[in-house]
C-alpha positions in Angstrom: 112.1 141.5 117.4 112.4 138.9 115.1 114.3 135.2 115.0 117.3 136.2 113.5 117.9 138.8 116.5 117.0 137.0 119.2 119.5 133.8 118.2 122.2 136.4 117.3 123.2 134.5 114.1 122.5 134.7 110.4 120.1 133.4 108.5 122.8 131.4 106.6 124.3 129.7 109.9 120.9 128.7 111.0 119.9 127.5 108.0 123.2 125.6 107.5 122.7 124.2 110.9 118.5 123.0 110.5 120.5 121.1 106.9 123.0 119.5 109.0 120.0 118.3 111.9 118.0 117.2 108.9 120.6 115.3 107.1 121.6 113.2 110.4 118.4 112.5 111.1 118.3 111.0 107.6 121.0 109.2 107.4 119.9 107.5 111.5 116.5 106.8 109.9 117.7 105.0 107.0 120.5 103.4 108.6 118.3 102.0 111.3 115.4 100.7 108.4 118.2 99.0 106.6 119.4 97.2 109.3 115.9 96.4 109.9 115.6 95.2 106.8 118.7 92.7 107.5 117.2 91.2 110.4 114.0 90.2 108.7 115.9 89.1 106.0 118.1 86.8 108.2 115.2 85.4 110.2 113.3 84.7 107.1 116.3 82.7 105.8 116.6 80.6 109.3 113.0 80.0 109.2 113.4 78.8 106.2 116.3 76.6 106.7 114.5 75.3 109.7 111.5 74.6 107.7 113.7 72.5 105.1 115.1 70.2 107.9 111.8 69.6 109.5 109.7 68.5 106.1 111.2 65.3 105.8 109.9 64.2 109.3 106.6 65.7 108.8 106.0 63.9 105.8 107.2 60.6 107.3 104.6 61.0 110.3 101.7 61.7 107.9 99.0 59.7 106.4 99.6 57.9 103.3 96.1 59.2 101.6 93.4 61.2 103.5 89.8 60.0 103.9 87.3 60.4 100.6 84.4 61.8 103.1 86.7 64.2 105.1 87.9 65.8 101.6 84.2 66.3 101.1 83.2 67.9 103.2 85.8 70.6 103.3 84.4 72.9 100.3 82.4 73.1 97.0 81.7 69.8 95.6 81.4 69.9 91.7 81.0 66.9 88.9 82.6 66.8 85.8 79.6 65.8 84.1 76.9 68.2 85.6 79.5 71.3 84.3 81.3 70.4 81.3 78.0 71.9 79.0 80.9 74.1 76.7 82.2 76.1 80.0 86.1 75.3 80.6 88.0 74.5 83.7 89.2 78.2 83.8 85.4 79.4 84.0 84.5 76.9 86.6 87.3 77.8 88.7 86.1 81.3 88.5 82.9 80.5 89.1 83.7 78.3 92.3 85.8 80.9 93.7 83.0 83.4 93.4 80.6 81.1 95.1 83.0 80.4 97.9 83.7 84.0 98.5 79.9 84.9 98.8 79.3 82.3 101.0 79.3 82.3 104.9 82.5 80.6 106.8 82.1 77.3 107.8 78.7 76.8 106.0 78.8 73.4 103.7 77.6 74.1 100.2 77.6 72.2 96.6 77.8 73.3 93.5 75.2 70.9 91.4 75.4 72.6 87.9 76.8 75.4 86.0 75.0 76.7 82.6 75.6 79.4 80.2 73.6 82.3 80.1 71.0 82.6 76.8 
């Protein structure tokens, strides 16, 4: 026995009614996603707005200039003179953010000189 017997309808109502299952479970899908969509929108644009209002304070309470040493210590420490030898800010910057990728978390390094290859 096959399907179609078994159901006791044609091949065109069941078809027509799998479409109709599949299209409203389309249109729920995307219907839910969009509004989705909205609500992260919205909260992004309250967080936001909530950010904007508190800056101003923030600012207020902070330090007028950080501490020379602290600065230091915080990453790669590189002198103009020791890597001007014909390499440009763009290279160094490359070449610093290489380093700094290939180095451990949290371990202090210095970068003391930068040459061209011969």
């Amino acid at each position: 026995m096959t399907l179609f017997l078994l159901a006791g309808d044609s091949a065109a109502k069941i078809l027509s009614d799998a479409g109709g299952t599949i299209a409203i479970g389309f249109v729920v899908v995307f219907t839910v996603l969009l509004l989705l969509t909205g609500i992260f929108k919205l909260f992004g644009i309250i967080m936001a707005s909530l950010d904007k209002k508190e800056e101003p304070a923030a600012v207020d309470a902070a330090p007028v200039a950080a501490p020379v040493a602290a600065a230091t210590d915080i990453g790669p420490s590189v002198s103009e003179a020791q890597v001007r030898n014909g390499i440009s800010d763009e290279e160094t910057a490359v070449i610093a953010a290489a380093v700094a990728a290939s180095m451990p978390a949290g371990k202090p390094y210095t970068i003391r000189k930068i040459d061209r290859a011969k």
